[in-house]
N, C-alpha and C positions, 0 to 999 in steps of 0.2 A: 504493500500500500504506500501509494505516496503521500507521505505524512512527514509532518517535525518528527514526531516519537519514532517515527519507522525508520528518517533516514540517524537519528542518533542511538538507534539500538543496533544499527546495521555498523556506527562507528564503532560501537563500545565492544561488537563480535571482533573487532580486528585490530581495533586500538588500545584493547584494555587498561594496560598499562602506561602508556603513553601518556604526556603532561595534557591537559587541556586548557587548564585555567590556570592564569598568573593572575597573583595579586600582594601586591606591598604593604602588609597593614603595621607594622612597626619597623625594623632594619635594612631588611632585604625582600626580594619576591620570593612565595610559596608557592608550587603548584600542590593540585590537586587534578590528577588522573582521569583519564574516559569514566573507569571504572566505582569510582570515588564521587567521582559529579552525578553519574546518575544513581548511588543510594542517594546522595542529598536531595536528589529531583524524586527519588520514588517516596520520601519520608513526606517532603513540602506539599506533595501533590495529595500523599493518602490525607494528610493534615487538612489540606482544602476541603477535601472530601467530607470528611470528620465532620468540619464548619457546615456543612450543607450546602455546600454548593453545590449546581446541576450546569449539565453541559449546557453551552451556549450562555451563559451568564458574564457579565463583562465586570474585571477589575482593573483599576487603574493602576500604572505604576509610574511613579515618580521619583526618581535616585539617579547621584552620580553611580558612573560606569564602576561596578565593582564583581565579581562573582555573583553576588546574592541576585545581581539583576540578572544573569544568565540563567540562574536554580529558578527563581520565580517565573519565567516567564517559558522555560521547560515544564516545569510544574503545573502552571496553570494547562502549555498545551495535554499534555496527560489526560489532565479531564474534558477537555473540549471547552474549557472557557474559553474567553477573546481578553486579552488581553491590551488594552488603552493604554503604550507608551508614549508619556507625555512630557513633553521638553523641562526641563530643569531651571529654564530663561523665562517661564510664563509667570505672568504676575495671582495672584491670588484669583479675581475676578476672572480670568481668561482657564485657570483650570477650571474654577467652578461651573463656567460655560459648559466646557468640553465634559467633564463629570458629571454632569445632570442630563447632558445633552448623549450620552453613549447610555445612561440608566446604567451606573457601576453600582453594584452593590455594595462593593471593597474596593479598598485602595491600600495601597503597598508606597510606603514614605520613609526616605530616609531619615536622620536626624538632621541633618542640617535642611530640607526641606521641608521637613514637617512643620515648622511656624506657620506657610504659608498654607499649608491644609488647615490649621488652625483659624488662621484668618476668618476662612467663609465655610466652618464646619455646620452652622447653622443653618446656610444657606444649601446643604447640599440633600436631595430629595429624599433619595432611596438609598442612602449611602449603609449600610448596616454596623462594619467594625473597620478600623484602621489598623492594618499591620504594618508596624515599625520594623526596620533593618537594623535598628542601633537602640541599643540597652536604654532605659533613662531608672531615674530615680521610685518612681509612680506611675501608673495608668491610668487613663480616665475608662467607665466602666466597657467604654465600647472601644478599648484599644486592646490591641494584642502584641507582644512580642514575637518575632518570627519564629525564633527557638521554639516556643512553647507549642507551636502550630507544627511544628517538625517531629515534636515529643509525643503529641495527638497520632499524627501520623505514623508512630514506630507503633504504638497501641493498637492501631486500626489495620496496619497492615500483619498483625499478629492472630488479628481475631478472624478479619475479612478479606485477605489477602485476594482470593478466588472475586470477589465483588472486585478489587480494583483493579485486577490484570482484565477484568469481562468489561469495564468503564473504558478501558483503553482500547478494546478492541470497536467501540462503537465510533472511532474516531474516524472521520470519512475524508476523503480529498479535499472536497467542497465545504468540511468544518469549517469556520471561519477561526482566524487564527488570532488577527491583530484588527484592531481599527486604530489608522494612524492618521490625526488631525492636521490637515493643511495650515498655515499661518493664521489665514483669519485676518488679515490686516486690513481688506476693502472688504469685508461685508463678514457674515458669519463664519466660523472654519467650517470645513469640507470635511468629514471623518471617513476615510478611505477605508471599505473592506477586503485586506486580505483572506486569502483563505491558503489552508495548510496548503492545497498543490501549487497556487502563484508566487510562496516561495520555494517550494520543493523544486519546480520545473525550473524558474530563475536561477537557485544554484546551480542545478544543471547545466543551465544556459550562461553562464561565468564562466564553467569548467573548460567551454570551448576559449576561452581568453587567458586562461591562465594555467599552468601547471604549479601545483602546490606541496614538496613533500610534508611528510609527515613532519620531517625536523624542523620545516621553517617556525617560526615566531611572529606576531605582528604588535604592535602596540595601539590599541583601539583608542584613537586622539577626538575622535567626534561621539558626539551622545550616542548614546546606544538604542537611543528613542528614533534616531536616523537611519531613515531605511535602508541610504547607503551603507554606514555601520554595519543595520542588522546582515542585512543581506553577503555583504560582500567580505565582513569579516567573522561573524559569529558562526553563522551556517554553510561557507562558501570552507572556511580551516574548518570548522567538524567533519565534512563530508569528508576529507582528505586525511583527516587524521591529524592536522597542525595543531597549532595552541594558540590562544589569545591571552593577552595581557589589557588589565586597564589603568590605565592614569592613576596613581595612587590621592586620592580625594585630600583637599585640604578642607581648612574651615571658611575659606571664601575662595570664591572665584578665582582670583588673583593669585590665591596660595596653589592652586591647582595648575594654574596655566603655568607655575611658573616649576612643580615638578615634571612637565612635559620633557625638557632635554637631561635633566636626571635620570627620570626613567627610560629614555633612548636608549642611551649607554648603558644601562644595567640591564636591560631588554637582549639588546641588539637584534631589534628584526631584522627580516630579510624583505618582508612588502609593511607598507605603510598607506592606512587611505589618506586624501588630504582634501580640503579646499579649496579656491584662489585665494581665503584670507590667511590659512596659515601658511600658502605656498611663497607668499608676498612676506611673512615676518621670517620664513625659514631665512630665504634670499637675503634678506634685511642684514640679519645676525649673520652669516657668513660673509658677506661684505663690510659691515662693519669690524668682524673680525679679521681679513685679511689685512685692512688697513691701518691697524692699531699695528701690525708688524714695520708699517714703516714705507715707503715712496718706491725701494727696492719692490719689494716684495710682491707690492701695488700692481707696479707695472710690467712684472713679469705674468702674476695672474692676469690680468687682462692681454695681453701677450697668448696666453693659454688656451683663452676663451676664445679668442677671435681666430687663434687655428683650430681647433675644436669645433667652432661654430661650420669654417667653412668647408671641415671634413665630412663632419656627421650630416649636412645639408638638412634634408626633412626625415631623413630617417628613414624612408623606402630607398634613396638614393646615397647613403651612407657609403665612404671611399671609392666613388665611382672615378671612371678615366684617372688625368690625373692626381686627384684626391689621395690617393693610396700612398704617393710619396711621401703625405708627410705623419703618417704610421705611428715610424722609429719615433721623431720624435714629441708626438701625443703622448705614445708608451713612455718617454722621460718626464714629462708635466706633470703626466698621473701619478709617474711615482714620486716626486718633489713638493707636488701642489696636491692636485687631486682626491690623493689615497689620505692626507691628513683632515681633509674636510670629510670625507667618510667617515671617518674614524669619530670624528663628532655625533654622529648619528649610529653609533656601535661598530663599524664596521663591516658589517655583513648584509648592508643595506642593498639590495638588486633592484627595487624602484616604489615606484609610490604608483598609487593608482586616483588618478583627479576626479572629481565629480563637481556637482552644484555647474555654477558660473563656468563659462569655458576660460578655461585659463590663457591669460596672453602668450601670445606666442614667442614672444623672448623669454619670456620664465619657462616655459620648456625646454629651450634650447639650452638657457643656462644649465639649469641641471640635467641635462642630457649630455652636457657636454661635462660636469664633474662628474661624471658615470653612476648618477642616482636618476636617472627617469621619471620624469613625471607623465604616466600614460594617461591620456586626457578620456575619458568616457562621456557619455550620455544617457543619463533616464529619468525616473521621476518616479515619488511614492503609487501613482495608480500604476506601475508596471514594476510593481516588485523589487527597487527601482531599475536594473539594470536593461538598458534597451541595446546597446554599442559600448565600444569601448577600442581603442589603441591597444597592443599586447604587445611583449615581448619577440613575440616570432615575426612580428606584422605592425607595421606603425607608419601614419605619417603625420608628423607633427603639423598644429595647425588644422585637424579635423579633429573628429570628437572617434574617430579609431571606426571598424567594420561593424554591422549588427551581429547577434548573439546569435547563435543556431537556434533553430524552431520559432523565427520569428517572422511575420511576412511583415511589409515596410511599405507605403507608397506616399509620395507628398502631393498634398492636393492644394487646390483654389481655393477660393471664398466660399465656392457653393457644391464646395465635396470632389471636386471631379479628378483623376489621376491626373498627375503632368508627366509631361516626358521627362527622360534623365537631364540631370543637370541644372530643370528649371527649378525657381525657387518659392514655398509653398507650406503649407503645414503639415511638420510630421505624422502619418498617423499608422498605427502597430496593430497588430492582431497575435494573438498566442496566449499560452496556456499561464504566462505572467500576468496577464492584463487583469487587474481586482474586477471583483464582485460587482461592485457600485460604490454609492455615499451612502454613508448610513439615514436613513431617515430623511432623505433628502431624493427625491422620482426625479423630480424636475432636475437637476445638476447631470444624474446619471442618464437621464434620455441625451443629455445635451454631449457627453464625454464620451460616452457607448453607444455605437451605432452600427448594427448587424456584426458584433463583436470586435468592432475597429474602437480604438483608443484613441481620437481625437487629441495633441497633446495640449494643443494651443501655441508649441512652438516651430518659428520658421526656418527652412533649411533647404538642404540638396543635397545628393548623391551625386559622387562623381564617376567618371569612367574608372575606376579602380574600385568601387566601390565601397570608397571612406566617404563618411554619412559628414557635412559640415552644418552646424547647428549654429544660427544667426543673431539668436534672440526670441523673445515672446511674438507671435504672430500678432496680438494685438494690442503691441507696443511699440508699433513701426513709428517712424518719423513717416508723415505723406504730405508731400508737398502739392502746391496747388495746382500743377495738372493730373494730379494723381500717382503721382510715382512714388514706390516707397522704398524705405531705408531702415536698416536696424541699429540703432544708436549706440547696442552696448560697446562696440570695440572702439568707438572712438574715446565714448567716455572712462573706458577701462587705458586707451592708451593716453588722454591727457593726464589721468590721477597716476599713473606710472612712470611718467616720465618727465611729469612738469612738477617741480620738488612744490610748487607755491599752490598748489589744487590738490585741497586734501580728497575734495567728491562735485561731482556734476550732476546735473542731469539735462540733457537738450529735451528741445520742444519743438516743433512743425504739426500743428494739427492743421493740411490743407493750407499754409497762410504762404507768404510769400519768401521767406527766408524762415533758416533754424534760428532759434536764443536756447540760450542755457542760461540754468542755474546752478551758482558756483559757492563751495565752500572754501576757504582758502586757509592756509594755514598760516595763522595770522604771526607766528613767530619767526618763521622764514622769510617770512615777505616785509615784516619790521625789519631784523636785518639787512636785507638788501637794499632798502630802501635810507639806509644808515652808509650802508657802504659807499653806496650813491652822492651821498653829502645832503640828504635832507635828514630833516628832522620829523620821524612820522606823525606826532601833533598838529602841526601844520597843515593849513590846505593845500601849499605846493606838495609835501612829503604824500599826502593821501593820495591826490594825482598822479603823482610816481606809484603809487602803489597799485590804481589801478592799470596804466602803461604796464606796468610789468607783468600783468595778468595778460594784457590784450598781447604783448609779447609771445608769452606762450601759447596763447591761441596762433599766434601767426608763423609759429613752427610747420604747424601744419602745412600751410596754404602756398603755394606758387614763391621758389627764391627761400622758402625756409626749410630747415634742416630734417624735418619728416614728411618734406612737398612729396606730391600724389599718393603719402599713403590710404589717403582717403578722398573721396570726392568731394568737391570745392564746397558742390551748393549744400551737404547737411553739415558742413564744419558753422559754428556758430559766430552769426552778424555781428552780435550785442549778447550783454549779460546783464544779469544783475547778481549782487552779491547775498547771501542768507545769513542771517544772523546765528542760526547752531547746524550743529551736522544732521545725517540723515543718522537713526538709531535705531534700535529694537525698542529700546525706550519711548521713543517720539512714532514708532509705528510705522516711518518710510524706508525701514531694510524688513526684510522677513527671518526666519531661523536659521536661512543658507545661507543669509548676507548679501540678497537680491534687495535691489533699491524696490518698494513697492509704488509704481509710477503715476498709479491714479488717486492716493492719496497725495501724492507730493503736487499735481499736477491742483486737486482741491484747494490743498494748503494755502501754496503760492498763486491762485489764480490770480488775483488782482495785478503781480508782483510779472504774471507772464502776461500779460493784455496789455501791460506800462509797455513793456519791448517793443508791442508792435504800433508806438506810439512815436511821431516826428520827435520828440523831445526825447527820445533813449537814444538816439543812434549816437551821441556824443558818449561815452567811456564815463566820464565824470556828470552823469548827469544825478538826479535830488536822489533816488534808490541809490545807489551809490557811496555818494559822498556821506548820505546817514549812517550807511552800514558801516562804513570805515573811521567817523566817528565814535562808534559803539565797539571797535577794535581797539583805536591808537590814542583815544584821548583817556 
């Protein structure tokens, strides 16, 4: 049967022994075994059982990445619950949505997140008892310790063992596994139903991208509530028999982000998943540390890089004709340069695997060229998520890598219809990954699901090799006023990259006659410069310097400057105005991936983008402006 429980009993015949779970909870990491993890899953789950739970019954879980959340959410599948992994970043009100809104009975909370279950415990409908992962002093009458539910379960499995291997045999393909809540940021979230075979077949459908042994390691750096996570690193290493490791938890945020390169090197994986935002601070820290060695060193690495770059080309075309000559000396770099920056990352790093956002195409090549790989993929929570992906054996940098075996793919029009190869269109999938529906939600799922086609809503094309290139949101193009459209994210992914004084963007053309953007700037680099320059940024002259140096780097772009034709003329931006705070998860205009959400931001600022298409914006320094830059520099 293809099931969670089926494909982890099918591990534990062959992996018994073998590490599964890494986890640091004092010194060092400890594992715990194939064979070890599932008595902890068969104790959790009879426990559940105990509680009276019944198949199809939804519990929430809310925890950083540790073991417990791998046991719990085995456990739960055992009995055919559904399981509600829910992001760790939500605020009190937005779980209580998602919680009332799935009808959880239970919910599973760490200790450092349980405040926040605390918050609106009153507010929550059907909720019955709260299982804690971490010990506390007291309980309130409807709390439970997880131990104690594990201790139920050793009881139950002694008396009614026969009842809970017969509870597991009723687990079907079409179970439903997970419901995993979209962001939520422009209107209600979306609760996505998987079911046990769209990820059973998904991992399957990895397996063509990747060869995994048993020995590799990964260190699990994104929530575990993230389908890329689940998918690509919990159930993608168990079917092979690998091991996972998580982030050893601090007491804030802050404390944890910051044992991420600790635990590397005590890890040392061999694959790593990542996103553009941490593939941008990996970069960051390795450049910043090269050049703390000093001007030498400087410019030898970059030396490195730019033959590197023009060997490895895209990657399908790697030492091609003359390319080959310069090998020998790559093989010298790597060993001088290259193999020390691995070793930052344990040493036995063979590549990372991208998801979310498509990562710019220079941070792939950077690290493709220190011989850590960032293979760029493609997919999305209603398709399990993996749709495509870049691999090892097969890459070309700059696409989002070939589709998944047992998937069929075609990009259409506005109004559904197949295009030919090459043209450009909205992806849309069929296969045994594609979810159920939304939960509780006809309407969304009529619109998503269409004679078994998964609709994604984003734009792209296949090319004659067929590596799939994904553009952006289909209905988040830039469309100028004859109708022609554009997808904004690469530009504004390459001004925040390259332009040090643009911390975040977002352009605008709905139909009008020129793109503007909205710019957040980074007001401490652009003080500086603007010092160096010989004003003083108090000043109205110093502020006008300030903006010139914005329109600067917008003029990189454009005809005569230093990244002329990487983009076409007419969606590089006419006019700006400047925002007063950045886009956040906080303020609701990024989502959980670190996608800018464009139709809130487009609400937000409307007045602020109706001023741009006004005779009084096209001057640089005009009243939007010069306030905003008072509310900087004065």
């Amino acid at each position: 049967m293809r099931t969670i429980p089926g494909l982890f009993e099918e591990s534990v015949k062959k992996y018994a022994d073998l590490p599964f779970l890494w986890q640091k909870k004092t010194n060092q990491f400890e594992s715990l075994s194939y064979r070890e993890t599932r008595e902890e899953v068969y104790k959790l789950s009879a426990g559940l059982a105990a509680l009276g739970l019944k198949k199809g019954e939804r519990v929430a879980m809310v925890s950083e990445g540790r073991n417990a959340w791998v046991i719990c959410e085995l456990a739960m599948l055992y009995q055919g619950l559904i399981n509600v992994p829910l992001s760790i970043k939500l605020e009190p009100f937005e779980l209580e949505f998602r919680i009332n809104h799935a009808e959880c009975r239970m919910i599973v909370v760490s200790g450092n997140l349980a405040p926040k279950i605390e918050a609106v415990k009153n507010n929550l409908i059907g909720v019955e008892k709260i299982i804690l992962l971490d010990e506390k002093e007291s309980y309130a009458d409807n709390e439970l310790f997880i131990n104690e539910i594990s201790a139920l379960g050793e009881q139950f499995l002694k008396t009614k063992r026969a009842d809970f291997e017969k509870s597991i045999q009723t687990i079907e393909e079409n179970t439903y596994a997970n419901i995993c809540y979209t962001s939520g940021t422009t209107a209600d979230p979306k609760g996505i139903i998987l079911s046990h075979l769209n990820y059973y077949a998904n991992v399957d459908q990895a397996a063509s991208l990747m060869n995994i042994p048993p020995y590799y390691k990964t260190l699990i750096i994104l929530p575990l509530d993230h389908s890329f996570a689940h998918t690509a690193g919990i159930y993608s290493f168990m079917k092979f028999g690998a091991s996972i490791a998580t982030v050893q938890a601090g007491k804030t945020g802050v404390e944890t982000l910051k044992n991420i390169p600790i635990n590397i090197k005590e890890i040392k994986p061999q694959i790593m998943m990542s996103v553009p935002a941490l593939a941008h601070n990996f970069k960051k820290n390795i450049e910043t540390g090269i050049k703390a060695k000093g001007p030498l060193v400087n410019k030898l690495f970059n030396l490195a890089l730019k033959t590197a770059y023009s060997y490895n080309g895209l990657g399908i075309d790697k030492g091609k004709g003359l390319q080959k000559l310069k090998k020998p000396l790559l093989w010298l770099f790597d060993k001088i340069l290259f193999k020390k920056i691995r070793e930052g990352f344990g040493g036995n790093m063979k590549f990372f695997v991208g998801g979310g956002a498509l990562l710019d195409l220079d941070i792939q090549k950077f690290f493709y060229a220190i011989g850590m790989p960032m293979y760029q993929g493609y997919g999305l929570s209603e398709a399990s998520p993996i749709i495509s992906s870049n691999a090892e054996h097969r890459h070309k940098m700059g696409t989002s890598g070939f589709l998944v075996k047992d998937l069929e793919i075609k990009i259409c029009d506005e109004k559904g219809k197949a295009l030919s190869l090459g043209e450009k269109g909205e992806i849309v999938v069929k296969g045994e990954n594609v979810m159920i529906g939304y939960w509780r939600n006809e309407k969304a799922t009529q619109e998503a699901l269409r004679d078994g086609w998964l609709f994604t809503g984003d734009l792209g094309y296949l090319d004659a090799d067929g590596f799939l290139y994904v553009l952006g949101r289909f209905k988040s193009l830039l469309i100028g006023h004859d109708g022609e459209k554009y997808s904004p994210e690469s530009i504004e992914e390459a001004m925040m990259e390259h332009s040090p004084y643009v911390e975040q963007c977002m352009l605008h053309n709905n139909q009008d006659p020129y793109t503007t953007a909205l710019i957040f700037p980074n007001k401490e680099l652009l003080k500086k410069e603007v010092k160096k320059r010989g004003q003083k940024p108090s000043t109205d002259e110093g502020k006008r310097l300030a903006l010139k140096i914005l329109q600067e780097e917008i003029n990189k772009y454009k005809a005569g400057g230093k990244y002329a034709g990487m983009f076409p003329e007419r969606w590089l931006p006419s006019n700006f105005a400047l925002i007063g705070e950045g886009f956040s998860e906080a303020n609701h205009m990024v989502n959980s991936t670190m996608k800018i959400v464009r139709g809130k931001i487009n609400a937000v600022y409307a007045e602020k983008i109706a001023f741009l298409y006004q005779p009084e914006a096209k001057k640089i320094d005009h009243t939007v402006n010069m306030e905003c830059m008072k509310k900087f520099f004065d």
